[in-house]
C-alpha positions in Angstrom: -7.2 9.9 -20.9 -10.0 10.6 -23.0 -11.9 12.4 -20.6 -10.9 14.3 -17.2 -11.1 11.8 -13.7 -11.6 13.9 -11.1 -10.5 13.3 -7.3 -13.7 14.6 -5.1 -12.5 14.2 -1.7 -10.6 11.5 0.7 -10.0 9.9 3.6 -7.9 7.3 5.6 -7.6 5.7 9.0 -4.8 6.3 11.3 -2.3 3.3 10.5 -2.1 0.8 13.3 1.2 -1.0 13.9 0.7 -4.4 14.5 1.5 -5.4 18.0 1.0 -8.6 19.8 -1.6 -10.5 18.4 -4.6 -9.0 16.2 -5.4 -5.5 16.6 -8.4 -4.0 17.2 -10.2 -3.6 14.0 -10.8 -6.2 11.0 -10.0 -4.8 7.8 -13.6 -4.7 6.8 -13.9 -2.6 10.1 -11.4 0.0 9.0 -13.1 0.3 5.4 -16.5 1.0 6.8 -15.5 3.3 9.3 -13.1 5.7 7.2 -15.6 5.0 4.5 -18.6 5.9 6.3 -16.3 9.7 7.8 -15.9 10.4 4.3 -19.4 10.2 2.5 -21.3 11.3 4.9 -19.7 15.1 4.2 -20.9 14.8 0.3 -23.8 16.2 -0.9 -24.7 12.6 -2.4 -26.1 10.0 -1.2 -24.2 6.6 -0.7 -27.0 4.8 -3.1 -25.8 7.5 -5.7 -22.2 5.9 -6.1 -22.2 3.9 -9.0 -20.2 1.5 -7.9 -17.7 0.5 -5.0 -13.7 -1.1 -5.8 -12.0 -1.8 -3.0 -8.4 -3.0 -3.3 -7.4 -6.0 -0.5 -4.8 -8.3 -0.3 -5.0 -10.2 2.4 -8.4 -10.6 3.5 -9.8 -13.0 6.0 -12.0 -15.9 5.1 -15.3 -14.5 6.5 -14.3 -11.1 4.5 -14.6 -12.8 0.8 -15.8 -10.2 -1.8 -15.0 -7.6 0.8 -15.4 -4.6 -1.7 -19.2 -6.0 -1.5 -19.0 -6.7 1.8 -18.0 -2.9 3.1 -20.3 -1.4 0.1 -23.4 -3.1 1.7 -22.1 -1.8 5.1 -21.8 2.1 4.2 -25.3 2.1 3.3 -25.2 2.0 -0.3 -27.8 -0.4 -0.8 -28.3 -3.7 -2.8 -28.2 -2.4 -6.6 -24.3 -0.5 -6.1 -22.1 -3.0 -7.3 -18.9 -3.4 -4.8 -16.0 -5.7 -5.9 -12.8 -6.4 -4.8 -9.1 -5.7 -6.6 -5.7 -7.6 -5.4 -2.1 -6.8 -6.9 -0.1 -7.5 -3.9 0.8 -3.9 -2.7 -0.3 -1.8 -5.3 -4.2 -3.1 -5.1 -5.6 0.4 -3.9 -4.1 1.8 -6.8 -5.6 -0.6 -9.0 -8.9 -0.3 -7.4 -8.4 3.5 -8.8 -7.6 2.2 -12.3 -10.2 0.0 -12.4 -12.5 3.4 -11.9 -10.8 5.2 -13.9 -11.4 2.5 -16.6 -15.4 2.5 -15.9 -15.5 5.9 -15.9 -13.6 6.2 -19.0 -15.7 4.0 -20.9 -19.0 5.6 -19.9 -20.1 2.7 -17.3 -19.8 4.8 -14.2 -19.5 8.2 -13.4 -19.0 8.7 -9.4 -17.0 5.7 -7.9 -15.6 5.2 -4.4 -12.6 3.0 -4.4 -9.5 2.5 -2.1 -7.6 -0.3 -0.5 -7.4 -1.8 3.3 -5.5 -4.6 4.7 -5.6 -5.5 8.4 -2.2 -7.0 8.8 -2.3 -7.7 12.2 -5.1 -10.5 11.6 -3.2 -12.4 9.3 -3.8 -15.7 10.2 -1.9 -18.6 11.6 -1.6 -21.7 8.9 -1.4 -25.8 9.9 1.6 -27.4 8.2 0.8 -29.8 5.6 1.6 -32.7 7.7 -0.6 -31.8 10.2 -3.1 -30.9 7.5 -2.2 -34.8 6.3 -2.8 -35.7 10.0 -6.7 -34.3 10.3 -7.8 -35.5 6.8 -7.0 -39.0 7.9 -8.4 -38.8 10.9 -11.6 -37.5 9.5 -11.8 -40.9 7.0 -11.3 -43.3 9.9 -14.7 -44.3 11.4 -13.8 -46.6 14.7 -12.9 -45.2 17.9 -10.3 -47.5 18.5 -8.8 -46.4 14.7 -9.0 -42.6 15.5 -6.8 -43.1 19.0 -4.4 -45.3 17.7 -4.0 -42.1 14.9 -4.2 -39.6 17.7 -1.0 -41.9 19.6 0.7 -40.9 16.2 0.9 -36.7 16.2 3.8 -35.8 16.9 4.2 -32.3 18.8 6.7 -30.5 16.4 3.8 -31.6 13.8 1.1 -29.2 16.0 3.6 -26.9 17.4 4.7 -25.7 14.1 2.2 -23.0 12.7 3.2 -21.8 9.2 2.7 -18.2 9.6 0.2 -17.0 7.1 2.1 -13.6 6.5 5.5 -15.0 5.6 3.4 -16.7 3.1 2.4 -13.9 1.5 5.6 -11.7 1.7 7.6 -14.9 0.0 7.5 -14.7 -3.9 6.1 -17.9 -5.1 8.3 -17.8 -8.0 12.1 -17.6 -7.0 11.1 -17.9 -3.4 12.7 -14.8 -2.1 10.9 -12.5 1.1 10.2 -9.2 0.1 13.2 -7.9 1.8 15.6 -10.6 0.6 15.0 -8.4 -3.0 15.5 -5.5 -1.2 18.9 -6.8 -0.3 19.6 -7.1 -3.6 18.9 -3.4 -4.2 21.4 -2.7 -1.3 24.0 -4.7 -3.0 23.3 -3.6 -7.3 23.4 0.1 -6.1 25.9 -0.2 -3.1 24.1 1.2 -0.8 25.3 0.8 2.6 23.8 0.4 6.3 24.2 4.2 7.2 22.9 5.6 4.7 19.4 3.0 4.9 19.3 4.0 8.1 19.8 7.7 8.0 17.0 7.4 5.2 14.2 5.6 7.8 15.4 8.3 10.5 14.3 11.4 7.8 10.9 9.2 7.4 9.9 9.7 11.1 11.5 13.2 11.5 9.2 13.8 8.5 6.2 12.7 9.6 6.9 14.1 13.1 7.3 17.7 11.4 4.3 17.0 9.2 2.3 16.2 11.5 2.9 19.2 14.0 2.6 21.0 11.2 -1.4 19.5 10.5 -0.7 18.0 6.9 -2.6 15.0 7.8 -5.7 16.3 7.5 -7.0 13.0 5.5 -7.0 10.9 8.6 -10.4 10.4 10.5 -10.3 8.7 13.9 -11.4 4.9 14.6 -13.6 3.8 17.1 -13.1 0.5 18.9 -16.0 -1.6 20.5 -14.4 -0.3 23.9 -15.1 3.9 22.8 -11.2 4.0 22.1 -10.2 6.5 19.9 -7.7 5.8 17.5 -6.5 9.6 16.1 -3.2 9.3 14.3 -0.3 6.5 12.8 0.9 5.1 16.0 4.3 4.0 14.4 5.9 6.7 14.2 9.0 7.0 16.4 10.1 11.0 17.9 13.2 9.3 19.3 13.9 7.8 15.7 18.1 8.0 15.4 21.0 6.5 13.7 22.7 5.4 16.9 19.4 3.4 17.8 19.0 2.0 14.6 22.2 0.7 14.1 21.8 -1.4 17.5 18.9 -3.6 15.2 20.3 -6.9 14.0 19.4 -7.9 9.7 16.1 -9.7 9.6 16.5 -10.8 6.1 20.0 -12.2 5.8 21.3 -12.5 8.7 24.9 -13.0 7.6 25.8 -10.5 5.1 22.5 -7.9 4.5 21.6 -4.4 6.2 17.9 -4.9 5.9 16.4 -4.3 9.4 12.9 -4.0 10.8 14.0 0.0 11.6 14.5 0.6 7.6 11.4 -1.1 6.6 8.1 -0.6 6.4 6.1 -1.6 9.3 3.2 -4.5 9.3 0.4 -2.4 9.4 -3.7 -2.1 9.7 -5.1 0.4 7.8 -7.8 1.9 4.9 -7.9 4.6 2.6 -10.6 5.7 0.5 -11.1 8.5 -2.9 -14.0 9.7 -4.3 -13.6 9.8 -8.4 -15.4 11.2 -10.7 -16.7 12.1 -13.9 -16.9 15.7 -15.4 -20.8 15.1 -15.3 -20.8 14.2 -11.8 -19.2 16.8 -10.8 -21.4 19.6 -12.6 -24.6 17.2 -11.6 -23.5 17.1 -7.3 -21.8 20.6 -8.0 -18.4 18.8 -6.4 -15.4 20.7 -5.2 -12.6 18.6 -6.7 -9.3 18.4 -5.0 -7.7 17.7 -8.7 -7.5 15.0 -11.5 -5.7 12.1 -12.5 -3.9 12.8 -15.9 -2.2 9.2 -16.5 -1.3 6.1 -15.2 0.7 2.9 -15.8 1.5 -0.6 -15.2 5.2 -1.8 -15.7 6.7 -5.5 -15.4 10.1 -6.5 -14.2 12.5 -9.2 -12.4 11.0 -10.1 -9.5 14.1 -10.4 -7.6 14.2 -6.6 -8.4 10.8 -5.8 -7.8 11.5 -2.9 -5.7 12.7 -1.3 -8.8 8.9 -1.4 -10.1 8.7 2.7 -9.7 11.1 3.6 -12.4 9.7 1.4 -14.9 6.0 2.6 -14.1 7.1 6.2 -13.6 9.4 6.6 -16.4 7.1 6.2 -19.3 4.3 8.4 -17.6 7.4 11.4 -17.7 8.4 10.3 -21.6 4.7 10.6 -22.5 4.2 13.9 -21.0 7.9 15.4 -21.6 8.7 15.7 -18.0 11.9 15.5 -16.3 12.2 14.0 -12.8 12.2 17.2 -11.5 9.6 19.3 -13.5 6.8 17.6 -10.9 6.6 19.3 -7.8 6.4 16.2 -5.4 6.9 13.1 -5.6 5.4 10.1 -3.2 7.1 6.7 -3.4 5.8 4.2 -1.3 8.9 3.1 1.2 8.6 -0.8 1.4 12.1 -0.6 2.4 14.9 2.4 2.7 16.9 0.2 0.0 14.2 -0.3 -2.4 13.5 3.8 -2.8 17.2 4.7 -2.7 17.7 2.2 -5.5 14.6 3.8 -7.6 17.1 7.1 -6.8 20.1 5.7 -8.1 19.0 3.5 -10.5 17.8 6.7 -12.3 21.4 8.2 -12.0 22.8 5.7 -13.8 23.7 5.6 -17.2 23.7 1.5 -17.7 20.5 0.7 -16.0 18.6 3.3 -17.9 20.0 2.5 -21.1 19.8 -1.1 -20.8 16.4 -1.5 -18.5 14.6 1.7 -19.8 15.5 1.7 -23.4 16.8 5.4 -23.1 19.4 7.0 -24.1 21.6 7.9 -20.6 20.4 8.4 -16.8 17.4 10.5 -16.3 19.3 12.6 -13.7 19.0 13.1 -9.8 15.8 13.2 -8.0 15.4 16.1 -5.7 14.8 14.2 -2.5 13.5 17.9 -1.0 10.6 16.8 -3.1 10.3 13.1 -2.4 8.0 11.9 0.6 8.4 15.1 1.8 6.0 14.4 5.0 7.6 10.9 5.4 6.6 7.6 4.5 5.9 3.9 5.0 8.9 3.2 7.1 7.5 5.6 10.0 3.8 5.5 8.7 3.4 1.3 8.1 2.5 -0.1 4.8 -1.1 -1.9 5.2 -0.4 -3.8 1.9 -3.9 -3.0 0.5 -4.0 0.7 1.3 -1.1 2.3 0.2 -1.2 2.4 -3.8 -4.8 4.4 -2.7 -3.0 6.6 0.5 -0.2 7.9 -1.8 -2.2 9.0 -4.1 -4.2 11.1 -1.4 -1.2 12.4 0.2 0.3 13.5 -2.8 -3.1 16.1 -3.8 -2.5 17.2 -0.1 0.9 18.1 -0.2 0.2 19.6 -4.0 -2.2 21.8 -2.4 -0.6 22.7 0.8 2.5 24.0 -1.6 0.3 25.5 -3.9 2.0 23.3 -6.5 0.3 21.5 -9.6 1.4 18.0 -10.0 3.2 15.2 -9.0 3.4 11.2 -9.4 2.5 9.0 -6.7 4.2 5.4 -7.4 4.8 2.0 -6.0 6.6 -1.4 -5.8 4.5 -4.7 -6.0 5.5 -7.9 -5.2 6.0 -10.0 -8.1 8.2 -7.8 -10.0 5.6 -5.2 -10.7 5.6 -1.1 -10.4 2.6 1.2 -10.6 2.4 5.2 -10.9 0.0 7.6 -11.0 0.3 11.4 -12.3 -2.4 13.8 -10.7 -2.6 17.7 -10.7 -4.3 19.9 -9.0 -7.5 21.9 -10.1 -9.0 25.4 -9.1 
């Protein structure tokens, strides 16, 4: 990067499981709120952002341009430009790129940008024949015409709801759910049920330890219309254990896979927010920064083996800066599933996939998993689609700092055979 992007400060809400029904906050609720906890501790001014990127991928239909929507809402007036980024589950870390970009090229020089997706509200779709069923009754103009149409519905036609989040977790091209390609992980890399499960039981013993231990210091409490506090993840599971997990039935093939709903990520709400900025805008506000992001990159592959999407995003970002997996002192890869991270793990072991896939010359070696999500992950956290590209990132400069370490690569799977990665350091 031409010139330094600096991380000021962040912020996140706790991470709300979805339960039964919507939960309690839209996700243009959750952006304001952690939004609002996190400038108003700056010595600047919302108006003085230059502009506002906000990464979403599902939101509702009364939440269009929500980047706009949120910027308006934290105060920072009519001329801040916000806008609104969506690539599938990496779109709060391309709401980051897409500052870094501006930034780069002189347009901006102190940008807030993050992600948010409020899972829970995903909505409820009418089947096409019952969508067939209400645009001819809106054409017929008799009374007599519209009850004889009405004496046609038929129940299943009504009773049927296409659920709006299945939807969006299906790949449009080879038509496989998100967990179906996780499967296919399991089965390339023979990776069994035991040890996917004994990998989701680390990610809430993890968390558990991380939290007791106060490295969640990002999170600011949400407020519900009731005075309810929200204070931390509520997904997260003390009694998390092998012997319970193995009780769960697969989800995503029934027959033959090991995927569960214990060894994925959970359907989340949630928002995360950074502060980046320029070199000028940090000597003009006299900022603190809690470090810099040296590189990032985009990376393209099989969609059927879309969880792979880290190593092909990472890898380059190490070539370019001579690294080996384990010269970085953490590492945080987003857990859509146990599978799909213990296939980034072994697909870097082996000698075939990065030869063939990578174009290198033998396996890039073991990752130490003492420095991989070391306070746990999506599986016990939840993965609000549209935040977690932005709260890896975060996490990563706090565990950095809390170790006293320098740098690390935050990186992510994305639906559609996609991978991002990010590589930040630390500053003084």
């Amino acid at each position: 990067m031409n010139k330094p992007i600096f991380i000021v400060d962040g912020a996140r809400t706790p991470f709300l499981k979805a339960q039964k029904g919507p939960g309690p906050f839209a996700a243009s609720d959750l952006a304001t709120q952690a939004g609002r906890a996190l400038l108003l501790r700056q010595p600047f001014a919302p108006t003085d952002l230059d502009e506002v990127i906000l990464g979403c991928a599902a939101p509702s239909p009364d939440e269009t341009n929500i980047g706009r929507m949120v910027a308006l809402r934290l105060g920072c007036g009519q001329k801040v430009p916000g806008w609104t980024v969506m690539r599938n589950c990496a779109s709060g870390m391309q709401s980051l790129d897409s500052a870094i970009a501006n930034i780069q090229s002189g347009r901006a020089n102190l940008v807030l940008a993050g992600g948010v997706d409020a899972l829970s509200h995903a909505p409820l779709l009418y089947s096409e024949t019952m969508v067939r069923w209400f645009a001819a009754m809106m054409s017929m103009k008799s009374a007599g015409q519209k009850f004889g149409h009405f004496l046609k519905l038929r129940p299943a036609a009504l009773l049927s709801p296409v659920i709006g989040l299945m939807k969006g977790l299906t790949d449009p091209v080879n038509g496989l759910l998100m967990g179906q390609t996780a499967e296919n992980m399991a089965w390339k890399f023979g990776i069994d049920r035991q040890q996917m499960d004994a990998f989701a039981v680390r990610s809430h013993q993890r968390v558990m330890a991380g939290r007791a231990a106060g490295h969640y210091g990002e999170i600011v409490p949400l407020v519900d219309a009731k005075g309810t506090v929200y204070a931390e993840d509520d997904g997260v599971r003390a009694d998390a254990s092998l012997a319970g997990l193995a009780k769960l039935k697969p989800f995503f093939d029934k027959k033959y896979g090991n995927i569960t709903a214990a060894n994925s990520s959970q359907i989340t709400d949630g928002a995360a927010w950074l502060i980046l900025a320029s070199e000028e805008a940090v000597a003009k506000w006299n900022l603190k920064p809690l470090g810099r992001i040296v590189d990032s990159q985009w990376a393209g592959l099989d969609p059927a083996q879309m969880g792979l999407g880290p190593v092909h995003a990472a890898t380059p970002i190490l070539q370019r800066h001579g690294l080996g997996l384990n010269d970085l002192d953490a590492w945080e890869i987003n857990e859509a599933f146990a599978a799909q991270v213990q296939g980034c793990i072994e697909a870097w072991k082996s000698d075939e996939y990065c030869r063939e896939q990578l174009g290198l010359p033998g396996a890039l070696g073991a990752l130490d998993e003492d420095k991989l999500n070391v306070d746990g992950g999506a599986i016990a956290l939840g993965h609000p689609v549209g935040a977690s590209g932005t709260r890896i990132v975060l996490h990563l400069l706090h565990v950095l700092r809390e170790k006293n370490a320098k740098r690390g690569i935050a990186a992510i799977c994305i639906g559609g055979g996609l991978g991002g990665a990010m590589l930040v350091e630390t500053v003084n």
